[in-house]
C-alpha positions, 0 to 999 in steps of 0.5 A: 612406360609400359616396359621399364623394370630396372631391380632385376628381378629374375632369379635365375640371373643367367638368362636375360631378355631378349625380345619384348612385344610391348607386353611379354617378355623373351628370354635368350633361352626361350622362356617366355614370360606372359602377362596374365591376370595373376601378374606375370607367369611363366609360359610352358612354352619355349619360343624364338621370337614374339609379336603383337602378342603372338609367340613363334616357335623353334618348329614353326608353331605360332602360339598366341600369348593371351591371359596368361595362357600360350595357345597353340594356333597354326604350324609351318610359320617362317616368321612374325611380320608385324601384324601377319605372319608369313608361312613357310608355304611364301602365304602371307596370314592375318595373325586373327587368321585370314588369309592376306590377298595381293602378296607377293607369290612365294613371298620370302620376306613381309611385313603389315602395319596397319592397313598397308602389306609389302611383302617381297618373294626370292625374285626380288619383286615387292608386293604392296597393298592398302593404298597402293591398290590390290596386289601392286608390283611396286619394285624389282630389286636384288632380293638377296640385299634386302635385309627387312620390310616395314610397312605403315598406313599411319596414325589414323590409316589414311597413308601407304608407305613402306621402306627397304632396308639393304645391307649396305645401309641403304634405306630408302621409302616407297610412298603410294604418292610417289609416282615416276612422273615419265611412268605413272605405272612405276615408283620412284624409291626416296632415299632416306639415309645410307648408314641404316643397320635397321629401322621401324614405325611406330603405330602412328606412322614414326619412323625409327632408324638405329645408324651404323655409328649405334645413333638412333634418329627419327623423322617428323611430321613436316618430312617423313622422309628425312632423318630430322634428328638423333634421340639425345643421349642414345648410343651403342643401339643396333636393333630396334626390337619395338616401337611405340610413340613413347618409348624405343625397346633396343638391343644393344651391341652389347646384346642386352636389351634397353628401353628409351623414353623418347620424351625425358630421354630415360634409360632403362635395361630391360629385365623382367618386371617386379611389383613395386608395391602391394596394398591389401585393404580390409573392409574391417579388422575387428571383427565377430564371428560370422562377419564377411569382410571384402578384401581389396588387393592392388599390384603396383608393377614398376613402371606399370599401371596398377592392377586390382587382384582379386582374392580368388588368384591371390597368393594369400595364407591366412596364419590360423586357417580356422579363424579366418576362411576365403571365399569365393566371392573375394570375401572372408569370413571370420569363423572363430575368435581369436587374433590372426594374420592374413598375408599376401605375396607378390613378386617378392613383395608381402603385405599383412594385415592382422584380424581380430575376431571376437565373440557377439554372443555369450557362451553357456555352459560355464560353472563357477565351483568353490572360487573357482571358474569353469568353462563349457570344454568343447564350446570354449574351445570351438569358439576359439578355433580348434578342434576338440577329439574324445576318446572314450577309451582313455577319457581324454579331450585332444584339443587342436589349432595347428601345431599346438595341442592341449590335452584334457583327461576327465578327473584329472587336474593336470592339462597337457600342453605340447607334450608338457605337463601344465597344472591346472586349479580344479580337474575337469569334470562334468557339470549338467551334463557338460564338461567343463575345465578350469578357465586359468587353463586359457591363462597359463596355456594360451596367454589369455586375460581372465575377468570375472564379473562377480556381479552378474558372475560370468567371465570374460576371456580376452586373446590380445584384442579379441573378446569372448564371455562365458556365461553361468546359470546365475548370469541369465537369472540375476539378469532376468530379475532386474528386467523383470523387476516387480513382475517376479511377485507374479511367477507361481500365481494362479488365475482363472481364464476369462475372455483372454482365451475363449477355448480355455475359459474358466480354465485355471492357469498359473504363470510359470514364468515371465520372460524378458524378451529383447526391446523390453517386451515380456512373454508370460508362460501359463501353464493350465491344469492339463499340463499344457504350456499357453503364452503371450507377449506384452509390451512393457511391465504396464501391459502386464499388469493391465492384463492380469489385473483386467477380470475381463480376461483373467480372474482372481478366483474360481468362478464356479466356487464364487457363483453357484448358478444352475448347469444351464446357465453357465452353458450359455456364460461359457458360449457368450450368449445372454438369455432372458430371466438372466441377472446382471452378473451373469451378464457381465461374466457371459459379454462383459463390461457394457460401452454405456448404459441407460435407466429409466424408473417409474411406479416401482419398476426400474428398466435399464438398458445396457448397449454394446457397440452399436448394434446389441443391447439388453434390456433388464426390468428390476434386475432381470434380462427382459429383452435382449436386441442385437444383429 
């Protein structure tokens, strides 16, 4: 049921509710609560009455309640008619706007309902439309005994039927059917009960009739103009406020409003509507720095529907704000490592969810010193969350997150942490260029687990479920030796560029370095005579050694200092070309290996023809280049 609310939410107490439009709430002191995207929201209104999602005004203002927003629309309105309005100029208005035709003049009393307008001025005539015709004088009766209209075209719009409530009691229906058989120009009123104290339909056509004895009865498909029966177990009504098919919203004589469901009979007191129940759902908990996670946030509103909110018009805090930040996109981002808690709140509800952000990627900088560990300052510090100050003047670090604040002077042992003194192992100081702390510090300040791993000599820091490594010098070297394995007896070797790098030949190179990349490929570092840096990768330890060991791209040994040819010949080597008169060497170092060979010998004279691909080949006759062929 879309209104029933029974734990009483309203702090105030002192002002209960009043009217209800299926959807928003009036308060007997002219507050009204409207239901927006955030849930239910106080409007900067004050109104007398709401309808259909419209608010009137004490100053005759109708105010439109939409999206959690009251929006100022028209003046000089007397009163909300259902689907209209009725302006104090007797003018009968479509609450979208337009102006409704064939009204009563100077109407003083209307209501709409669906298709079908009746609408009654001081004279006492009554003005009806939809099926009736177009401005049609339906009745003439004694206006100041008219309490109300309601009109309905019922449920699918193909009915015209409205009835009159007088003071006396007397309720009694006009049906466009309903003709006086002496006079098809009059109707003829049917009489539906005498004890009527007010009465309404519901958008399929029910009509509702609250009895002087505070009974409440309906009529039935069979017989619309017949009180069929009482709802069972409803008493001490004296108002219908509002009417849908599954539940009446009454006022009681009492004064306070009730809702009832007309299938289980239920019964509820009308009071502003609570959530219930709360869900916020992440994506992940654990989490590394840099990670995005959605947040799924629900609203169960008693009685209600369930309602997605997004994270954007959520009342969210997150407890350490420079671990964790909101973005516009409903997401979070995880800036730092450590543990949080992200809470929500609503409607008296709360809901947390804690987070933990660990580090995916080690952290240089630390320095292992005498027993003792240390750890990169100002990047340890970061990665945890906080900020990190320097003051040259008094050579001190002012470390914070929130409320607590660590303070570190250069060259000293002692740490000061929320204003009290904390002794540390070691002083701070600075290691290649980078000032570091002594990494029990975390222990004693901050409850962190301290692990050091001799092996690999690095340290590992955990804050409850949150991880971070910190790294020495040592760590990235042990680790590059067992990746590089047999390939450290090659770093400082020197070779002399051969086919590898046809702009460096014959060039010198000593290999610098090996690198182990990720997927177990290595880039070697060659560094030329000249200074400059050449690299290349290979894929595994194999290519390595292939390539170095192949003297179509490198040699072992200086090739000038090996052959002493003429200025001319090594000319034509270093450009590749072959040249007749030119021996088999010479050949092999200017083009290389051939892909076959071919020799003929007779009389003394030995040819042999050398072919390289299947369009160059040289011919040597005893030795010697006679005939070079080629595209």
């Amino acid at each position: 049921m879309a209104c029933s609310a029974p734990a009483g939410v309203w702090a105030g107490g002192s002002s209960r509710v009043v009217d209800f439009d299926g959807t928003n709430y009036l308060l007997e002191d002219g507050t009204v609560w409207i239901q927006g995207k955030k849930g239910y929201e106080i409007a900067d209104v004050k109104l007398s009455s709401i309808e259909n999602g419209y608010g009137l005004t004490p100053g005759g203002g109708l105010v439109g309640l939409d999206g959690g927003k009251a929006v100022s629309l028209a003046q000089g309105v007397k009163a909300l008619a259902g689907s209209c309005l009725l302006k104090q100029d007797g003018t009968v208005w479509e609450l979208g706007g337009g102006q409704v035709g064939g009204t009563a003049p100077q109407a003083s009393l209307a209501d709409c309902g669906g298709n079908l307008t009746a609408s009654m001025n001081p004279s006492g005539q009554i003005y009806a439309d939809g099926k009736f015709g177009s401005g049609k004088l339906v009745a003439a009766v004694n206006a100041e005994s008219v309490v109300s209209l309601r009109a309905t075209s019922g449920k699918d719009g193909q009915d015209s039927v409205f009835v009159v409530l007088y003071r006396t009691g007397k309720l009694e229906a006009y049906d466009y059917l309903g003709f006086d058989r002496a006079d098809l120009t009059k109707y003829v009123p049917r009489p539906i009960v005498e004890d009527a104290v007010s009465a309404d339909y519901s958008r399929s056509g029910m009509l509702a009739v609250v009895r002087k004895d505070g009974t409440v009865w309906h009529n039935d498909i069979s017989n619309k103009f017949k009180l069929t029966e009482a709802y069972p177990g409803l008493t001490g009504a004296s108002e219908i406020v509002y009417f849908s098919d599954s539940y009446l919203v009454l006022r009681m004589q009492d004064g306070k409003l009730e809702a009832y469901e007309t299938g289980s009979g239920k019964r509820f007191e009308m009071e502003l509507p609570a959530v219930e129940e709360l869900k916020m759902e992440l994506e992940a908990t654990d989490l590394a720095v840099g990670d995005k996670v959605h947040v799924s946030i629900e609203e169960k509103w008693e009685g209600m529907a369930a309602r997605t909110v997004p994270l954007a018009e959520a009342n969210v805090t997150i407890e350490k704000p420079s671990l964790l930040q909101k973005l516009p996109d409903g997401q979070l981002k995880a800036l730092a490592a450590g543990e949080t808690d992200v809470t929500v709140v609503s409607g008296g509800q709360s809901r947390t969810v804690h987070v933990t952000i660990s580090s995916n990627q080690a952290l240089e900088g630390g320095a292992y010193l005498d027993g003792t560990m240390y750890l990169p300052l100002k990047g340890t510090f970061k990665e945890l969350g906080y900020s990190v100050a320097w003051d040259s003047g008094s050579k001190t670090f002012t470390v914070k997150q929130g409320s607590r604040v660590i303070q570190l002077k250069q060259g000293s042992a002692s740490a000061v942490v929320d204003g009290k003194p904390l002794a540390m192992p070691g002083k701070v100081q600075t290691v290649g260029g980078t000032a570091v702390f002594p990494a029990a510090l975390l222990k004693s300040a901050l409850g962190a687990s301290l692990d050091w791993n001799s092996s690999y000599q690095y340290m590992t820091v955990t804050m409850g479920k949150a991880v971070m490594q910190i790294t020495t010098p040592r760590t990235d070297q042990i680790i590059r030796q067992e990746k590089l394995g047999g390939l450290t007896r090659l770093i400082g070797k020197s070779y002399w560029i051969n086919h590898f790098d046809s702009d460096y030949r014959f060039q010198k190179v000593t290999i610098e370095d090996i690198y182990p990349e990720q997927g177990g490929s290595f880039t070697l570092y060659f560094r030329l005579v000249s200074g400059k840096l050449v690299s290349h990768t290979a894929y595994d330890a194999s290519m390595v050694s292939e390539l170095l060991g192949n003297s179509e791209n490198f040699l072992t040994a200086d090739p000038y200092k090996t052959y002493k040819w003429s200025q001319s010949t090594w000319s034509l080597v270093k450009q590749e070309k072959v040249a007749v008169g030119m021996n088999k060497e010479q050949v092999l170092l200017s083009w290389g290996r051939p892909s076959s060979k071919s020799v003929l010998s007779s009389r003394g004279i030995t040819v042999e023809t050398w072919s390289y691909g299947y369009s160059n080949y040289v011919t040597f006759t005893n030795g010697k280049v006679g005939a070079v062929y080629g595209s």
